[in-house]
N, C-alpha and C positions, 0 to 999 in steps of 0.2 A: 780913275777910270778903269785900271786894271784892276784893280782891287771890285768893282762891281763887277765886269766880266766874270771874274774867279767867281764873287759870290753867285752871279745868274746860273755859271758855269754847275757848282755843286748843287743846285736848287734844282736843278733841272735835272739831273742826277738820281738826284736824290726821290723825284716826283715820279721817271722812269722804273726806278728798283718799285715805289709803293705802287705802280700802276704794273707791273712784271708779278707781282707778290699776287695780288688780287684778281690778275686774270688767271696765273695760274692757280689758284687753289678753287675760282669758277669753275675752271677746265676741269681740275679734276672732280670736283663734285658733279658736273653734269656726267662725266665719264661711270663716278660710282651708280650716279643716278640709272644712266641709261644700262648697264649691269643688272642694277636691279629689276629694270624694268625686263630685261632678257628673263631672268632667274625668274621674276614671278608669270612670264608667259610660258615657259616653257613648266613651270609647277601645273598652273590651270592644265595645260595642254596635256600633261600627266595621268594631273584628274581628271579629265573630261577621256581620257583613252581608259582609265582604270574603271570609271564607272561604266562606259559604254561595256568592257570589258566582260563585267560583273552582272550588267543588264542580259548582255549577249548569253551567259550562263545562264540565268534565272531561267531564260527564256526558252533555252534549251530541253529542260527538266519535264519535257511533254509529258502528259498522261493521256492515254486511250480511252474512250469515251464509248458507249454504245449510242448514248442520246445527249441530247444538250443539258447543260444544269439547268432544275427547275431551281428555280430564283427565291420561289415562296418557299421549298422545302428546304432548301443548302443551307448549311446551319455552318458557320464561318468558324475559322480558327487561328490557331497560329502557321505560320507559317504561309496561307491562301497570299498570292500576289496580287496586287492590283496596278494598271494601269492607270494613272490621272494626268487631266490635261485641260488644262486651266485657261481661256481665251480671254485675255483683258485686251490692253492696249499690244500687248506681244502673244505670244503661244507661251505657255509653262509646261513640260511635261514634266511626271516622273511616273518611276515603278518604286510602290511601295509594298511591303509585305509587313503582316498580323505577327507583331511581338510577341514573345513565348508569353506575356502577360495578357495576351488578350486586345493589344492597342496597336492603332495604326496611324501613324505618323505621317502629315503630311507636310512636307515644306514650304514655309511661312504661314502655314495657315491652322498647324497645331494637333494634338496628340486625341487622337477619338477612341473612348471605350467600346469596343466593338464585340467583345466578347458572349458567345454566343447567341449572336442575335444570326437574324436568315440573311441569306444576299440581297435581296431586297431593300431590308431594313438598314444594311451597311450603307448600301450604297446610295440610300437618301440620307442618311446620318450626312456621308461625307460631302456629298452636294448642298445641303444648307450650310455646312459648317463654310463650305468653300464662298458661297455666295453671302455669307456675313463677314469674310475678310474682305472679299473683291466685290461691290457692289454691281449688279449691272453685267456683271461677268457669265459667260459660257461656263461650266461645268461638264466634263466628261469620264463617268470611274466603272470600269469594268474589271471583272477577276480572268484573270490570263492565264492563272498557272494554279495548282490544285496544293494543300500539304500534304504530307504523309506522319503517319503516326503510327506508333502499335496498337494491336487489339487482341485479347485474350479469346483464345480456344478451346473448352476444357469438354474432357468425356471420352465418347465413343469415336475417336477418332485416332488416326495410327500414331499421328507426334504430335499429342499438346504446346500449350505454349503460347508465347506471344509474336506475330507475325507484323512485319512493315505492312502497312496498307494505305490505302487514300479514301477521301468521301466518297468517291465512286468507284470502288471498288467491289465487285458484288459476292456473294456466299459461297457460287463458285468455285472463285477463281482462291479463296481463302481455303477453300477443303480442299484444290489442289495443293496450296502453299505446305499444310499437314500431313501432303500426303493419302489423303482420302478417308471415306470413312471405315469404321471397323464394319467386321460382317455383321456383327450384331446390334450396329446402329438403329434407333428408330426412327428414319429420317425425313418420319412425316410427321414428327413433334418435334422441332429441334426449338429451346431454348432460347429467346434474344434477350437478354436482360439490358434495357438501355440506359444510358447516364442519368438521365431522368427522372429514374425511377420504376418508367412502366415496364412491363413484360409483354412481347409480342410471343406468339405458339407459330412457327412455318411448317407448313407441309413442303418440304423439300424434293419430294416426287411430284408434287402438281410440278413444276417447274421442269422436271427432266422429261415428265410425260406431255404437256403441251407446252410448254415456253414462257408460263406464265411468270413473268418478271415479278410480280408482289410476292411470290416463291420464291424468289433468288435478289433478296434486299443491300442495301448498303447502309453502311454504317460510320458513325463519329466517335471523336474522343472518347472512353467509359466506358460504352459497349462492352460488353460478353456475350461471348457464345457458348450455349449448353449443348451436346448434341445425347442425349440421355443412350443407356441401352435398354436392351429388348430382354424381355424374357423366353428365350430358348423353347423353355417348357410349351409356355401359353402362346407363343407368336412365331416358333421359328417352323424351317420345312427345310429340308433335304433339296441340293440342288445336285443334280449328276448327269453325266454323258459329253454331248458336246460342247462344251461352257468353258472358256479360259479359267474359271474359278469355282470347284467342286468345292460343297461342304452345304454350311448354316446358311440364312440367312432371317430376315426378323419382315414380315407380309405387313402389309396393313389390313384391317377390318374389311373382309367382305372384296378382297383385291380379288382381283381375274387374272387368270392366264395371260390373257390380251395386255393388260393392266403392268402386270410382274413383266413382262417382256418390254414395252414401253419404257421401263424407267432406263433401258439404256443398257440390256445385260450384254456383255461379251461372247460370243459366239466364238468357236472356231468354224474353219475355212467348210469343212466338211458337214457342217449343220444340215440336217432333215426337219424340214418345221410341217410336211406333210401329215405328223402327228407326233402329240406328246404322250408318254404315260405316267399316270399318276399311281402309284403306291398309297392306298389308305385302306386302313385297320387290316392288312395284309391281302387286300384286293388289288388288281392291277384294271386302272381304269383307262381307256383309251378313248383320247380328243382330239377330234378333227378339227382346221383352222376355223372352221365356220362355227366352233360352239367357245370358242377359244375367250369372248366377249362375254358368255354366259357362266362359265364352269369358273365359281369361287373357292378358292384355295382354301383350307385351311391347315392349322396346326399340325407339326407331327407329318404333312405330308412328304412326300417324297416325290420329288417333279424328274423326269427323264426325259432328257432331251439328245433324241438319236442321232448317231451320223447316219450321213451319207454313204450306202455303201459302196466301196470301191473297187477296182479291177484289179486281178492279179494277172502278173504274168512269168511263165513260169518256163521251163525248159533249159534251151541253149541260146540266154540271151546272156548280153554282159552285165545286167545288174536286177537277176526276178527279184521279185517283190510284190506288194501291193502300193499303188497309185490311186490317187485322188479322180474321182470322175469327172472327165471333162466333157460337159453336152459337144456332142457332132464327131467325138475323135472316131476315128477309124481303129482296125486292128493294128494297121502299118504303123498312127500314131506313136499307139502305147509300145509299139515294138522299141520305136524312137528313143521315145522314155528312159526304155531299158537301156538305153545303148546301144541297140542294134541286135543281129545276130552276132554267134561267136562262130568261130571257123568250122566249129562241128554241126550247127544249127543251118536245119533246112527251113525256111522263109516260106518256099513254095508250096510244103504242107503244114504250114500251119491249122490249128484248132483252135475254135471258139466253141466253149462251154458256155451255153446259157445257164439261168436261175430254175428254168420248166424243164431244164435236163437236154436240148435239144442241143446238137453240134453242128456247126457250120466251118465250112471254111474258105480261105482266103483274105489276103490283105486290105480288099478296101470293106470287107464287111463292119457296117457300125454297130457300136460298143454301147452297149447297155451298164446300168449299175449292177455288180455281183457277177460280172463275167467273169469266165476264166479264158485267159490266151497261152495255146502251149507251141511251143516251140520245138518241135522234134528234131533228132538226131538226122543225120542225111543218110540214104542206105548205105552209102560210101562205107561212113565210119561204125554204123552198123556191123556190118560184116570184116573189116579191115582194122576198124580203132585207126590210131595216130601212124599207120606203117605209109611211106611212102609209094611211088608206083614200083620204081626200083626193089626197092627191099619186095615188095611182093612178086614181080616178078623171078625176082631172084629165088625165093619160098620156093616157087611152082617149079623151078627148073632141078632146085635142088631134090623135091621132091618124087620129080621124073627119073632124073640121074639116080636114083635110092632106088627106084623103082625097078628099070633097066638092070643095073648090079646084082638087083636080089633074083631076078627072074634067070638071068643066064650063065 
């Protein structure tokens, strides 16, 4: 009988270690398990912050727009982003973008050659492709974000080269990126040579002179721009006077006065446009604004565009000079201008010189163009200069006492 106890005894034992064995290397397997399971939620959760991440950038990368894309003319490329979103039994979203190869890639549903074809065209490509994976399925794909590319410059303009730009970016805003164009640009033939093959001709002055947008185009991948120069000889004229920028510059065929002013010239502050004068074959011709529409430029000429003339003011102020004409100012104004009087300057007889020769005076009289304001001496300092009351008086007594001594 003891001899069975023992044996039950060790049996029992023995049954405890293999059932101890077995739960624990369970336990530990569930333990690496649920490990795992931590490790690969917090990987998704990684991925899913790194992509939103990466969306959030994309999405960033705005581009300024004047108008919406037209759909039929956007000619797609690398880099254009799309939004898709896929309605089955769940919502799919993603943001995809046009591989440097021209493909767009959409998840689970496969790689579309997309390569220059319109937005239109994309985005029916990708909605049947989408609705032969997912039958029965919503489709939704729109372009969210624009690429950028370079595009070459060459010619009459001040830095050639090739410049960052977008599909909608317009001619502009490109001859700013160069820095503008030369003075001897023709910049009503400029050049578009497209990927294509064709050649477009822009009048880049329609554009500056009424806003006509098919004068100021945009452009894709291939693209160049010609911007040719002018011949001095046969197209250029003399520009001088009031103008941020004296010299050459290159007319178009049969331009006006009205016309060359339009395209947007620079003026200084002081401009007179009461009349221009023209220089031709050593005649000086004068235009009034109302023929300004009629009178066609040509070659060789020479355009004068007058200032303003200005008031000077002159005397015992602290800073004479001449000053800009300000409609409505007073004498007092420009006195102001100047600084004021100086300690030797009498205010109260002031002078206004007119243009007709006529003088006036007093401070609230108002100030014409080509005035003169003088500022005279006080009779004070007239007859005494810088001498004090003292010191004069002192003169006078010294000179009585001199007088007194010599007489007795």
């Amino acid at each position: 009988m003891e001899k069975i106890l023992k044996l039950l005894f060790i049996l029992n034992l023995l049954i405890g270690m293999l059932f101890s064995q077995t739960y624990g290397k369970r336990f530990l397997l569930e333990e690496e398990m649920q490990s795992d399971r931590e490790q690969q939620k917090q990987q998704e959760k990684l991925s899913l912050e790194e992509k939103q991440r990466k969306e959030q950038e994309f999405l960033a990368q705005q581009v300024l727009l004047d108008r919406a894309v037209n759909a039929n003319k956007y000619i797609v490329g690398p880099g254009d982003g799309f939004s898709v979103v896929i309605e089955t039994g769940e919502v799919l979203s993603h943001i995809v973008q046009i591989s440097p190869s021209g493909e767009l890639l959409i998840p689970t549903v496969g790689v579309l050659n997309v390569e220059k074809l319109t937005l239109e065209k994309t985005i029916n490509k990708a909605k049947k492709a989408i609705h032969n994976t997912y039958k029965n399925s919503q489709a939704d794909v729109a372009l969210i974000n624009v690429r950028k590319f370079k595009l070459q410059i060459v010619g009459a303009v001040n830095k050639s080269g090739f410049y960052n730009t977008t599909p909608v970016t317009r001619l502009d805003e490109i001859l700013e990126l160069c820095k503008g164009l030369h003075p001897f640009a023709r910049d009503f033939k400029i050049i578009i040579e497209r990927y294509n093959g064709e050649t477009e001709v822009i009048n880049y002055l329609d554009y500056l002179r009424t806003g006509d947008l098919e004068s100021n185009p945009t452009f894709t991948e291939g693209d160049k721009i010609i911007v040719p120069y002018g011949d001095v000889e046969k197209e250029g004229i003399m520009v001088r006077g009031a103008v941020e920028r004296s010299g050459y510059d290159i007319i178009e065929k049969n331009e006006t006065i009205e016309q060359y002013i339009r395209r947007g010239v620079n003026f200084q502050d002081d401009i007179n446009l009461s009349k221009v004068f023209v220089n031709r074959n050593e005649k000086s011709i004068e235009v009034k604004p109302d023929k300004f529409d009629e009178f066609e430029l040509k070659p060789k000429d020479k355009v004068n565009f007058i200032s303003q003339r200005g008031v000077a003011v002159n005397g015992f102020v602290q800073a004479p000079g001449g000053y800009q004409y300000m409609p409505g100012y007073t004498c007092s104004d420009y006195i102001g201008l100047a600084g004021g009087n100086t300690i030797q300057g009498d205010i109260d007889r002031v002078r206004i010189r007119h243009l007709d020769g006529d003088v006036e005076k007093g401070l609230s009289v108002q100030i014409s163009p080509g005035d003169v304001i003088i500022v005279p001496r006080t009779r004070k300092n007239v007859f005494f200069g810088e001498s004090s009351i003292l010191e004069i008086v002192t003169a006078v007594a010294s000179l009585y006492l001199t007088y007194i001594a010599a007489t007795n």
